[in-house]
Structures are given as C-alpha cells and as structure tokens.
N, C-alpha and C positions, 0 to 999 in steps of 0.2 A: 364421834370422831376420835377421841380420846383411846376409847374402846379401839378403834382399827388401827391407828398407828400401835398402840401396843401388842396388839397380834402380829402384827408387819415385825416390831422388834424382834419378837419373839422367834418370829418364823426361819425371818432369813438367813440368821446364825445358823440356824441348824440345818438350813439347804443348803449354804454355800459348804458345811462341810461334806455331806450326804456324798458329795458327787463322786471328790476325791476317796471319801474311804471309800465306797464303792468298789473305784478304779482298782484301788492297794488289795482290798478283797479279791478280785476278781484274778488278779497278777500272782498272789500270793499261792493259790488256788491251780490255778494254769503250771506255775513254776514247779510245783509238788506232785503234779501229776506227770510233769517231763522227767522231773528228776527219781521214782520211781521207776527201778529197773525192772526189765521182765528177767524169767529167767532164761535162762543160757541154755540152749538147744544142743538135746544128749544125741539128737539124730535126724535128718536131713528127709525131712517128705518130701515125694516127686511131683502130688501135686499139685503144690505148692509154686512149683516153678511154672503151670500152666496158666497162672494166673495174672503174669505180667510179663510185658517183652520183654524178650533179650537184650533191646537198647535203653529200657526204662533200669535193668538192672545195672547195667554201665552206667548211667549218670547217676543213679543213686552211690553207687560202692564207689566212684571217685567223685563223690561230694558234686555234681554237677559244676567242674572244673571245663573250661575249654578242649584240652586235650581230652575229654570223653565223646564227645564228637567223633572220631573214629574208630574209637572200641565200641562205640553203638552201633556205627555204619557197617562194622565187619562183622557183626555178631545177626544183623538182621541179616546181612548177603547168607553165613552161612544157616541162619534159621530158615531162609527159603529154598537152601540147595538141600539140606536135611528133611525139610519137606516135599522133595523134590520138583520143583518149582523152577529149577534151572539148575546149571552143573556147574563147577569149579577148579579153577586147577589148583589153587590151595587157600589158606589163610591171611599170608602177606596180603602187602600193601601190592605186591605185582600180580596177583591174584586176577584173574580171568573168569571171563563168567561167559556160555554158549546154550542154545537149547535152553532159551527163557520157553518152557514150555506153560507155563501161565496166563499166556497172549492164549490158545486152545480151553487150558481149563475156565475161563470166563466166559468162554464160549457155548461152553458143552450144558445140563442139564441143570436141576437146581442139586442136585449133590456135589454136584463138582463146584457152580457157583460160592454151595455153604462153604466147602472146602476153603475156599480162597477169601468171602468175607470173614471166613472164620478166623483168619491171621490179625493180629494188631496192626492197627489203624498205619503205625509209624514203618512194619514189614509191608505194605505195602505201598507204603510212599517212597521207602527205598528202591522196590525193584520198579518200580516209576521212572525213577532217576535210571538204573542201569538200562532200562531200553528203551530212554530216550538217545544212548550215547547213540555213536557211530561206529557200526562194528566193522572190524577188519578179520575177514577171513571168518564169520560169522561167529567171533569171540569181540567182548567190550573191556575193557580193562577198570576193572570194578571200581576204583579210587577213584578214579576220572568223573563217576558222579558224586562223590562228596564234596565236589571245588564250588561253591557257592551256595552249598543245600544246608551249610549248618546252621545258620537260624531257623530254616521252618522246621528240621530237624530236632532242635533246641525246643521247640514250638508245640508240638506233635506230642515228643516226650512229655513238657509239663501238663498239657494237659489230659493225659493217660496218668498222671500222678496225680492230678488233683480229682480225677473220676476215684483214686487210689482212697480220697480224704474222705468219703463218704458223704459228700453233700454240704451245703454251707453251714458253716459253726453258728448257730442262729444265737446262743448264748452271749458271742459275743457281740453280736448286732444287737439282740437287745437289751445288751448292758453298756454298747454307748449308744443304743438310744436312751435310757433313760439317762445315762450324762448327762446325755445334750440337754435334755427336757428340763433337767435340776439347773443347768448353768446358763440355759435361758429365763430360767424362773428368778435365778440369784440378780443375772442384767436388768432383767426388768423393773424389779421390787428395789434395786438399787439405784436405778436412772444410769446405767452404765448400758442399756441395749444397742445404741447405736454406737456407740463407742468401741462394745464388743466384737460386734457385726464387722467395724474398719478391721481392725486386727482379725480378725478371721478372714476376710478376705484378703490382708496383705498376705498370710499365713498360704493361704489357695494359690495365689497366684505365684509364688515361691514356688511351693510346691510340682504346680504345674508345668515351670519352667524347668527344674531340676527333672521331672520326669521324662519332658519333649526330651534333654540331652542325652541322658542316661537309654532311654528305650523308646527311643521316635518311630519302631517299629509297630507300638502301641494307636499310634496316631497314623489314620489312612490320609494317604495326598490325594489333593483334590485332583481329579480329572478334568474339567470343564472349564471353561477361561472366566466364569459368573460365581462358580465355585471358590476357583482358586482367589478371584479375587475379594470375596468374602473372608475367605478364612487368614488372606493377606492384613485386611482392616481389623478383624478380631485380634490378630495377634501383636502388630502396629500400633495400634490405635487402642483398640478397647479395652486390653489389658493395660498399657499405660496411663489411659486416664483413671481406670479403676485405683488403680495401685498409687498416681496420682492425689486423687479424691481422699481417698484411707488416709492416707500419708500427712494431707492437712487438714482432717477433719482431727485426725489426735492431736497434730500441735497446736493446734487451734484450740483444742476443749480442755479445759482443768479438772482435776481431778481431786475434788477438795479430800479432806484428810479423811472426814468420815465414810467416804467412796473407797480408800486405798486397801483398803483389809478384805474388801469383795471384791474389789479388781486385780487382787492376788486369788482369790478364790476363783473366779472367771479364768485367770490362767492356769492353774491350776485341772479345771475342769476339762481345758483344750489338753493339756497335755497328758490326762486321763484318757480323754478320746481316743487320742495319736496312740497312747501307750498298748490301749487293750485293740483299735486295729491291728497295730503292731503285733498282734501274742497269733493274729489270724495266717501269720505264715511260719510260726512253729509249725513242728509237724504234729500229726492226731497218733492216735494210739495205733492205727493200724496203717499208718506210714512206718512210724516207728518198728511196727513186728516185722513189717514188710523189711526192713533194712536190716533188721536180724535176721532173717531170713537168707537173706542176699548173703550177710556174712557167713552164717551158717553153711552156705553152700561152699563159699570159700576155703573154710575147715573142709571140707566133704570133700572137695579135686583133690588136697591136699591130702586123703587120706589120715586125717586128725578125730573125724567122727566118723559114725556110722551114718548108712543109708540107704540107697535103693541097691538091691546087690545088678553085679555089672553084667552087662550081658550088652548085643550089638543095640539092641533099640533103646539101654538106660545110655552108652556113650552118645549115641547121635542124638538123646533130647536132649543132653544136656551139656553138649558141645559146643552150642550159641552160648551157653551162658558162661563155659570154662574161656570164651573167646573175651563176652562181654567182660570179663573178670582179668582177665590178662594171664589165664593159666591155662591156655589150649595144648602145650604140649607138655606139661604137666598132668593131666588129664589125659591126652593121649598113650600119655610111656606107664599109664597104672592101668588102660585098654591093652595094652601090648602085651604087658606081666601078667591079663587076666587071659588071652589068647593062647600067652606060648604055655601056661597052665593045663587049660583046658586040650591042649593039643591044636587047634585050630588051625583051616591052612589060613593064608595071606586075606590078609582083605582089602577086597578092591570093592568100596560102594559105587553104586549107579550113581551117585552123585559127584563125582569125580571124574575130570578129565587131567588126558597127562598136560604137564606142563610145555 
C-alpha cells in the first residue's frame, strides 16, 4: 500500500506537468514554422493561377474582409464570360450579363458537361445566382445577384480553402488528444475528475453560446414543430440546468491545499487544449505559398516581375484575377501597350457585349 501511494507521488507530478509542456512544444514548433519565410517569387507561373478560383483569390489578398464579397462576385462573373459561358457589357457594378449560354452547355455531351464541372464549385454557384435573376430585354444586371448570396458565397469560398490546407492537421488532434489523456489522468489520480469535468462543461457551454451568436449560421433550424420544440428545451432548459449543476457542484466542493497545484495543472491542460486547437486555423504551408502566389501575381499586373509573356489568351486568363485583385484596368492599359506594339487591330472579344 505504501509502495502504491509512493508511485502515485511520484507519478503525478510529472503528468500534471507533461501536458502543458507538451502544449508549449507543440506552439513553439507551429510558431517557427509560420514565422519561416519562403522565398519571394522572381516570376509569376500561369499555372498556378489554374489552381484556385478567381473569388478564393479575392478573399485571400483582402484578408477575407467583407468588402471581398464583390471582388469575388465580379471576378467569377468575368471568369465565366472569359470562358465563354455568357457575355458582358463590362466589369462595374452596372455590368450586364446576356447569352448565359451554360443553360446549353449542361446539356450537351460529356465534354461540354466536363467543360462546366470543370469550373470551381463557387463560378458556378455564382452564374446560379445570375440566371436566377429576371432578365429585361434578355440581359440581368449582374450585381442584383450578389444582394443576399454573401454568406454562402463566404461559405463556398472557405471551403475551397480548406480543400487548399491539404487534409486535417492530425498532429494537432493528436496532440490534444494526448492532453486530454494526461489531464484526465492528473483529475483522476488527484480526486479532482468531477470537479474538472463542472469546469469543462461550464467552459462548453460558454463556448457554445458565443458561437450560436457569432455564426448561427453553423447551427441548422429545426424544421418540424417536435423538432423545434426539442431543440427549444435543449437550449432553455438543458443548457441551464447544466451550467446550473457545474456552477454548484464547485462552490459546493473544497479544494483542500494539497489538490490546488493540480487543479492549476488541470487548468493549465484545458488551456493547452484550447491553445493548440487554436494553432488549427493558422494557415499550412501551402495556404501560406498559395497567398504568395496571389501576391506574386499582383507584382505581375503591375509589371514589377516577370511572367507569362502577354498575348490575347494570357490577358483573358488572367483577367478574373487582375479583377479579383482590384487591378483590371491596370492589367488592361499593359494589354493595350502590348497591342498597339504588336500593331494589332481593335479587339472586340465574343465575350462582350455593348453597353
């Protein structure tokens, strides 16, 4: 008996520290790998640009800001007229769209099919939206479907970025699974388990509540009157008396002295937890090149690096993106300089209609 308390001594000193340095490893680790630059792009591959939509480039290069919301919207409209998918009368916000010929290409074989799943998920939820509008004079006035689509748009894009992250970061699951394991072992071996357990679930249901307000769009509404009234009593009721319960199970229970140095360790562990979830929405290595990239291209409109030399098919690919970028007519007036060079007459693409 002797023998096993002094093992127990022994033990749990050294698991209630395991968890945190753990955590501090793991963060220390993660930190050094973000803060590792790459290096700086001598020249612009084309493609590169085939690898993610014109509206995932928008919300990355203006930090996924609200107002990128319609530099995505305008940059897929003109990704589908440049693939000719429908026509335009220009790039504003007063921009027109006719000859959604896309309603045909769905129709037709599986090449033309591939044609059209072969667009990103978000270019075709945009021309979604323009031929749902109501057209006048058989033209829609493009912006008119951006007026209530920015959340799934928002929606659409993240999850084209997180296909972007290459799969789930399993290092960090199971590095707080073994947290948890160590900071359950430290409650146990301490007589703090249920003690711990209130606190994590005061901690849960906090949680859960700041989340309903912040993104209730996360949380589906019930449909059904058996439904709704369920998820009425969970939220009411069940979370309250939980939260409740926790609340006086601690002030109720002491925490003698010799318990308080693990019971800092137990918290301790939670906020190891919290911390390396936390490190799961940095971004990965190939987020990160992805957004050099994106920069890189910005140098590139702007004639600051090198890259694909210009001719009509490098402006038109990469015209959604000088859009998603906010530099289309930037982009445009270094096409025109490469035109009146070359001698060229006027250009009027099939993707354009007059205004």
């Amino acid at each position: 008996m002797a023998k096993r308390l002094t093992n127990k001594t022994v033990a749990l000193p050294c698991i209630s520290i395991l968890g945190p340095l753990i955590a501090s490893l793991f963060v220390l680790i993660r930190l050094g790998q973000s803060w590792r630059l790459t290096a700086p792009s001598i020249a612009v591959d084309g493609k590169k640009t085939g690898s993610i939509s014109p509206a995932l480039a928008a919300y990355v290069f203006w930090n996924w800001k609200p107002d990128a919301a319609k530099a995505a919207f305008m940059a897929s409209v003109c990704h589908l007229a440049t693939k000719r998918l429908l026509r335009i009368s220009g790039l504003g916000e007063n921009a027109e769209a006719s000859d959604l010929s896309a309603r045909q290409v769905r129709k037709k074989g599986k090449v033309a099919r591939a044609r059209w799943y072969g667009l990103p998920a978000v270019t075709r939820s945009v021309f979604g939206r323009i031929e749902g509008e109501r057209p006048v004079n058989d033209r829609r006035t493009v912006v008119y479907g951006l007026y209530g689509f920015e959340p799934d748009l928002h929606q659409i894009v993240a999850e084209e970025y997180r296909k972007v992250r290459g799969g789930a970061d399993r290092a960090a699951l199971k590095t707080s699974a073994t947290i948890l394991v160590l900071g359950i072992a430290t409650a146990y071996l301490s007589g703090l388990l249920i003690f711990s357990a209130a606190i994590c679930g005061i901690l849960f249901i906090v949680f859960l509540v700041v989340t309903m307000f912040r993104h209730p769009e996360r949380f589906p509404v019930a449909t059904g009157t058996s439904e709704q009234f369920k998820q009425a009593i969970s939220l009411f009721v069940g979370l309250p008396a939980i939260l409740i319960v926790a609340l006086g199970y601690i002030g109720m229970t002491e925490v003698i002295g010799e318990q308080q140095p693990y019971l800092v360790a137990i918290l301790l562990h939670i906020v190891g937890i919290i911390v390396v979830l936390a490190m799961l929405r940095m971004p990965t290595s190939k987020q990160r090149q992805m957004r050099n990239n994106i920069l890189s291209l910005h140098h590139y409109f702007h004639g600051e690096i090198d890259g694909p030399p210009m001719s009509i098919e490098c402006y038109e690919h990469h015209l959604p993106f000088a859009v998603a970028l906010g530099v289309e007519q930037r982009w445009t007036e270094r096409f025109n300089l490469w035109r009146e060079s070359e001698k060229m007459d006027a250009y009027a693409p099939d993707w354009r209609i007059s205004s």
